[in-house]
C-alpha positions as CSV (number, residue, x, y, z in Angstrom):
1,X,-16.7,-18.9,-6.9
2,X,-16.0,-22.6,-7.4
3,X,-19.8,-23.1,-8.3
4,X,-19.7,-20.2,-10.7
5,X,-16.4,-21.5,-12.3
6,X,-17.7,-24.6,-12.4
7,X,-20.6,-23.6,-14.7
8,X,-18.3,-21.1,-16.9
9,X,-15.7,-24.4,-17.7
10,X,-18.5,-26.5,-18.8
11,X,-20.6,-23.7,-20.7
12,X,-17.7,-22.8,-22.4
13,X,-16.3,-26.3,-23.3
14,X,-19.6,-27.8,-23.8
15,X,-18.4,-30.9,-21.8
16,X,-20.5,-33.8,-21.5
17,X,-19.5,-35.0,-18.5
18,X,-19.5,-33.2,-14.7
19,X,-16.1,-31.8,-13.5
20,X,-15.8,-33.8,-10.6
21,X,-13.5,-33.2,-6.8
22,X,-11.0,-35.4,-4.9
23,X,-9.9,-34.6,-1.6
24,X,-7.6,-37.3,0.2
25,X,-8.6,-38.1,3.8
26,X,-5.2,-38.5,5.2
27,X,-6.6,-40.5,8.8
28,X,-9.5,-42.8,9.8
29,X,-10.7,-39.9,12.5
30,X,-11.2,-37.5,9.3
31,X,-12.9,-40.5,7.1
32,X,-15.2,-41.2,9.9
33,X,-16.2,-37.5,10.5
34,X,-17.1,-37.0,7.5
35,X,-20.9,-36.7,6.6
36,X,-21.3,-37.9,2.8
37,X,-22.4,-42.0,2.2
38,X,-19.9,-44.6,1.9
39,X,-19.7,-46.2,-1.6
40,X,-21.1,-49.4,-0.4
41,X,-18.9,-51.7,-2.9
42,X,-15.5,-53.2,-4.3
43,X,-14.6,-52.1,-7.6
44,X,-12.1,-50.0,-9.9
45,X,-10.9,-46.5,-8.7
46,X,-11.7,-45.2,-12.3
47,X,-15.5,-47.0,-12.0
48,X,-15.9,-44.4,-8.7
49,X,-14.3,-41.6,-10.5
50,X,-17.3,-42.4,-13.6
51,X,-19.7,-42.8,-10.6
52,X,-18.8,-39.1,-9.3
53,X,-19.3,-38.0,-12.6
54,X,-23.1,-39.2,-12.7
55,X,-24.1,-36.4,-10.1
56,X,-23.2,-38.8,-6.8
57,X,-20.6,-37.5,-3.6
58,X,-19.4,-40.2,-1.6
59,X,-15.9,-41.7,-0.1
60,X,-14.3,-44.4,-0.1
61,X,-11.5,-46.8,2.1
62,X,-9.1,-49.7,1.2
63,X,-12.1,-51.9,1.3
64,X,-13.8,-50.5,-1.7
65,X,-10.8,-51.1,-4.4
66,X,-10.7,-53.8,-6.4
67,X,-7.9,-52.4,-8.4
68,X,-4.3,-53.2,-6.8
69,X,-2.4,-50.6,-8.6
70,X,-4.8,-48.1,-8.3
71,X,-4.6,-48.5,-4.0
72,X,-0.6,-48.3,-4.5
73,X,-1.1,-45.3,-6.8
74,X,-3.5,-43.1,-4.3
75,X,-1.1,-44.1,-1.0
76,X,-3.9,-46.4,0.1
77,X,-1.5,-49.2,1.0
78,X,2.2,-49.7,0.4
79,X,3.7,-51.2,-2.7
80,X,4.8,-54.6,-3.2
81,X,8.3,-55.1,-3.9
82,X,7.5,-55.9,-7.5
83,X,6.3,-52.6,-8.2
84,X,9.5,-50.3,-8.2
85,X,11.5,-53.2,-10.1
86,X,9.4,-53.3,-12.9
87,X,8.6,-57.0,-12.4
88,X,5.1,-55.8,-11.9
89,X,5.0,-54.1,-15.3
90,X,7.4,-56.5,-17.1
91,X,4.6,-59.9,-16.1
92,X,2.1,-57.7,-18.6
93,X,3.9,-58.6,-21.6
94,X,3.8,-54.4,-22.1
95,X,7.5,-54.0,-22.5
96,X,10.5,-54.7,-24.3
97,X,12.6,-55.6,-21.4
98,X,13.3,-55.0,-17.9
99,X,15.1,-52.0,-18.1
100,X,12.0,-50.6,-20.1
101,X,9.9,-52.0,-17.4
102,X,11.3,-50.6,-14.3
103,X,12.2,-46.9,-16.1
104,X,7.9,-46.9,-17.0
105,X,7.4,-47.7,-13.5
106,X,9.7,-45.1,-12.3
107,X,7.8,-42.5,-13.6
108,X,4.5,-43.4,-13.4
109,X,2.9,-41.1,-10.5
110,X,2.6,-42.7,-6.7
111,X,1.4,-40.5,-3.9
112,X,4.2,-41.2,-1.5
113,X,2.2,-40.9,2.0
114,X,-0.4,-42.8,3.7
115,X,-3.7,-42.2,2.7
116,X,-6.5,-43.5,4.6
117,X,-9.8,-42.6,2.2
118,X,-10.5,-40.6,-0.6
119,X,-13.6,-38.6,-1.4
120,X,-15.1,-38.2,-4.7
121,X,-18.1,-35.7,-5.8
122,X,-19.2,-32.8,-8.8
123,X,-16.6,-30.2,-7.6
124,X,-19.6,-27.8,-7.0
125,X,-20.7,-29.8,-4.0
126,X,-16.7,-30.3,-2.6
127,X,-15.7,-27.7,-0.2
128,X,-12.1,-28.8,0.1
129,X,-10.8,-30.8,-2.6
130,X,-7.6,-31.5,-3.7
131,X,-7.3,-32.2,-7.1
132,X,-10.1,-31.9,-10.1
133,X,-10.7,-34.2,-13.1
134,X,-12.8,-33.8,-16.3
135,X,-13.4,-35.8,-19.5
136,X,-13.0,-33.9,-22.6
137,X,-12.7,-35.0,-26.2
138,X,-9.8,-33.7,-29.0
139,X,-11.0,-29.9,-29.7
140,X,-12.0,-29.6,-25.8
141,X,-8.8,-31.2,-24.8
142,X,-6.7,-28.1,-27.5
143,X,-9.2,-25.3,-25.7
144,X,-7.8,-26.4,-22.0
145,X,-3.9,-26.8,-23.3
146,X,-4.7,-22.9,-25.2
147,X,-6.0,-21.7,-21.7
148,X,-3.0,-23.3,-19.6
149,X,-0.4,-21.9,-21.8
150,X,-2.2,-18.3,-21.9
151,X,-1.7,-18.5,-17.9
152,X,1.3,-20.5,-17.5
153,X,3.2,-21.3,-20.9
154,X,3.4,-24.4,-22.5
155,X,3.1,-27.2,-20.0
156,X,6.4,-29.1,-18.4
157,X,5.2,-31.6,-16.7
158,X,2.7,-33.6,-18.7
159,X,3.1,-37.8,-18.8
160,X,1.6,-41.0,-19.8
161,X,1.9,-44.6,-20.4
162,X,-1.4,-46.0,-22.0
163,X,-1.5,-47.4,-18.2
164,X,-3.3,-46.2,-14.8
165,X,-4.7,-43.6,-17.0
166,X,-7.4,-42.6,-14.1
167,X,-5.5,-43.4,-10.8
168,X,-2.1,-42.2,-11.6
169,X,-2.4,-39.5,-14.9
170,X,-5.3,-37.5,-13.5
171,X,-5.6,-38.2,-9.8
172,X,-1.9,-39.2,-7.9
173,X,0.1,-37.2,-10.6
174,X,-1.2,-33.3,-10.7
175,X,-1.1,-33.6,-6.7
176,X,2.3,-34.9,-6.8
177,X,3.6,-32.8,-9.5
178,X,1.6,-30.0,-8.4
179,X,0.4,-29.4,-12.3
180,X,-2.2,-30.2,-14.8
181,X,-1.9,-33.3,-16.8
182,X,-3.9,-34.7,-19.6
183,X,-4.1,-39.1,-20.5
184,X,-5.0,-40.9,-23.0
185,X,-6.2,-43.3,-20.6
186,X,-5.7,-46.6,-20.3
187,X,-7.8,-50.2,-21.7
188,X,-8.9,-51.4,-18.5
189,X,-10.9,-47.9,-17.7
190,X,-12.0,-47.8,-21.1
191,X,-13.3,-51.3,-20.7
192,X,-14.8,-50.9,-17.0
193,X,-16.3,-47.6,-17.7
194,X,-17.6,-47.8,-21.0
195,X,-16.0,-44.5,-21.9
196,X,-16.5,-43.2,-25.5
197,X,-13.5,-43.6,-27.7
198,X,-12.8,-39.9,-28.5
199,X,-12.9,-39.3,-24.1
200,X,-9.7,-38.5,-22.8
201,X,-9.2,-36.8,-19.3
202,X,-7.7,-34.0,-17.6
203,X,-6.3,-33.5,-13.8
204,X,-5.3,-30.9,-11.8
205,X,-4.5,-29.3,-8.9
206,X,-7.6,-27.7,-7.4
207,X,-6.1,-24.1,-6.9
208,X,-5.2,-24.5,-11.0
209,X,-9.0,-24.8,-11.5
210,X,-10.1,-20.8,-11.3
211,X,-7.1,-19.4,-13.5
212,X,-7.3,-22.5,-16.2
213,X,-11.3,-21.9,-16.5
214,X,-10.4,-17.9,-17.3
215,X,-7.6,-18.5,-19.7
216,X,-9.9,-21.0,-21.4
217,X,-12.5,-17.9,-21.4
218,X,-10.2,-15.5,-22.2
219,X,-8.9,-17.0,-25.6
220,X,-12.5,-18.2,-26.5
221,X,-13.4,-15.1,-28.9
222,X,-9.5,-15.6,-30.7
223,X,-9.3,-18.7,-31.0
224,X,-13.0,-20.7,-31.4
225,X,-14.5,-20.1,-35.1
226,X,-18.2,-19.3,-35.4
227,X,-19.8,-22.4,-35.3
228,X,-17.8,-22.7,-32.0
229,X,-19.1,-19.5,-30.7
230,X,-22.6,-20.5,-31.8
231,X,-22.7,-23.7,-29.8
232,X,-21.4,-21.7,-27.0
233,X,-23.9,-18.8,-27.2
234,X,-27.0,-22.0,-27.5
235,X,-25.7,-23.0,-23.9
236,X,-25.4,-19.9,-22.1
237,X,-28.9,-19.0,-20.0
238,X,-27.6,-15.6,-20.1
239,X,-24.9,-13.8,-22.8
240,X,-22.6,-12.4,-20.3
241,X,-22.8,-15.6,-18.2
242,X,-18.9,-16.2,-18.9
243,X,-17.9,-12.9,-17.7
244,X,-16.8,-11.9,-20.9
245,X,-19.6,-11.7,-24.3
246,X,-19.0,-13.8,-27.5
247,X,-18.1,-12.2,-30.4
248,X,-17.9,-13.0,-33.6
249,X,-16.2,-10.8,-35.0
250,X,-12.9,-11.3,-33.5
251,X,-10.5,-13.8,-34.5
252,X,-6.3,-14.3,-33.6
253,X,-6.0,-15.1,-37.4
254,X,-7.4,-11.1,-38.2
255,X,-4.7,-10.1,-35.8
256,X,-0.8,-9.5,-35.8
257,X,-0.3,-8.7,-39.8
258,X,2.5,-6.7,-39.3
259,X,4.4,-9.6,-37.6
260,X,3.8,-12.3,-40.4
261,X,4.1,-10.2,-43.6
262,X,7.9,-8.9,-43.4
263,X,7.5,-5.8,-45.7
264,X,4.3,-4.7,-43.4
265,X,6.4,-5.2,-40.5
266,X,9.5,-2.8,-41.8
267,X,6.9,-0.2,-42.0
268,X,6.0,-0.8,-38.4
269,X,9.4,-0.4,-37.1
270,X,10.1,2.7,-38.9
271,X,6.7,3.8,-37.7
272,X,4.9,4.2,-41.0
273,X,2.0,2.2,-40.0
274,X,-0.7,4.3,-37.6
C-alpha cells in the first residue's frame, strides 16, 4: 500500500523530488541492528534529508551532524542552556529583543526524548517510518492543504520561523505535534542544498500519509483545470492508475449554483428546483 500510495502522491502532484521516510532509532542496540549503510560523513541534517531524496537509504548517529541545532531539534543530544532562553536565537541578530527571542524559541519544535540515530530513505523502501517529507512548489503545496482539509478541516497546527526549516518544521514538529506541517524553509538549507527558490516542504506523520494522498486524489477532478488534468493524464502508465479516472468535464466551479445565486436557492428550499 505504501509503494502504491507512494506512486499515486507523486503521479498526481507531479513532484519533482522523491517522497522520502524517517524513522528515529531510539537506542544504539536498534542502530546497530539495522542493515542499511552508514552515511559515512559530518554534514547538515537537511543535506541528508536532500541525499534521501536522490534515491539513497541510509542512517545516521551524533557523529554525522554538523548542524548543532539540528542534533537538539531530533533529540540527538540535549540542549544547551542557551537554547530555551533565547540567547541562542537573540546572538543571530534575528530578533527584536529577548522576549521575541525566547517566545521564537519556545515554539520552535524539539523532540523531547533521547534519540540515538535516525534513518532516512524514499518512503517506498522504509518499512517503519515515522514521519514523511516532500518538496513541493506553490500550486503543489495548495493541492496537499485542499486534500488535508477534505480529510481533516483546515489545519491547526501549522508553524514556522524562516529557521530550522528541515530539522524542526518537517521532521521534529509533525512527530511532536502529531500533524502535517508545511515551511518555508530556512537560508541555510536553501544555501547547503541548493534548493530551487519556488521548493518549499511538507512533513507529516507517517499514518497521515495514505488518507492525505486520497484527499489530494479525491479533489483532483474539482479542483485542477485541464491543463492540470492533462499533465496528470501525460504521467500516468495507466488511466485508472490513481484509483479514480481524470475527467475533464467536472469542475467545483460547475457545481453548487443554488447555493451562490440567492433567488436559485429560494427555489430550492421551496423545492421548485428538480
Amino acid at each position: 500500500m505504501k509503494n502504491r500510495d507512494v506512486n499515486r502522491m507523486t503521479k498526481a502532484l507531479g513532484l519533482r523530488r522523491k517522497i522520502i521516510g524517517v524513522r528515529f532509532l531510539y537506542f544504539k542496540q536498534e542502530y546497530d541492528k539495522l542493515a542499511v549503510e552508514e552515511y559515512g560523513r559530518k554534514t547538515s541534517y537537511c543535506m541528508m534529508v536532500k541525499h534521501a531524496m536522490e534515491d539513497n537509504c541510509f542512517k545516521v548517529k551524533l557523529e554525522n551532524f554538523g548542524c548543532r541545532c539540528a542534533l537538539e531539534a531530533l533529540g540527538l543530544d540535549e540542549e544547551m542552556e542557551c537554547v530555551e532562553s533565547g540567547q541562542r536565537y537573540y546572538s543571530l541578530n534575528l530578533y527584536e529583543s529577548r522576549a521575541v527571542a525566547k517566545d521564537v524559541t519556545k515554539d520552535i519544535s524539539r523532540i523531547k526524548q533521547k534519540i540515538y540515530g535516525v534513518q532516512l530513505g524514499p518512503l517506498e523502501q522504509l518499512e517503519d517510518a515515522d514521519v514523511a517529507i516532500f518538496m513541493v512548489n506553490a500550486y503543489q503545496l495548495m493541492r496537499v492543504v485542499q486534500g488535508y482539509t477534505y480529510k481533516w478541516g483546515i489545519p491547526k497546527n501549522l508553524y514556522m520561523a524562516g529557521n530550522q526549516g528541515v530539522c524542526a518544521d518537517l521532521t521534529a514538529g509533525p512527530f511532536e505535534k502529531n500533524d502535517m506541517n508545511f515551511s518555508v524553509l530556512c537560508a541555510g538549507t536553501r544555501k547547503m542544498c541548493a534548493w530551487e527558490d519556488d521548493e518549499m516542504g511538507v512533513g507529516l506523520p507517517i499514518q497521515q500519509f495514505e488518507p492525505l494522498t486520497e484527499g489530494i486524489i479525491q479533489t483532483m477532478n474539482y479542483i485542477d483545470y485541464p491543463t492540470q488534468k492533462d499533465q496528470i493524464s501525460e504521467r500516468l502508465d495507466d488511466p485508472m492508475e490513481l484509483g479514480v479516472a481524470v475527467d475533464k468535464n467536472v469542475h467545483y466551479g460547475k457545481l453548487g449554483k443554488p447555493y451562490v445565486r440567492p433567488s436559485v436557492y429560494e427555489q430550492l428550499k421551496n423545492g421548485e428546483l428538480e
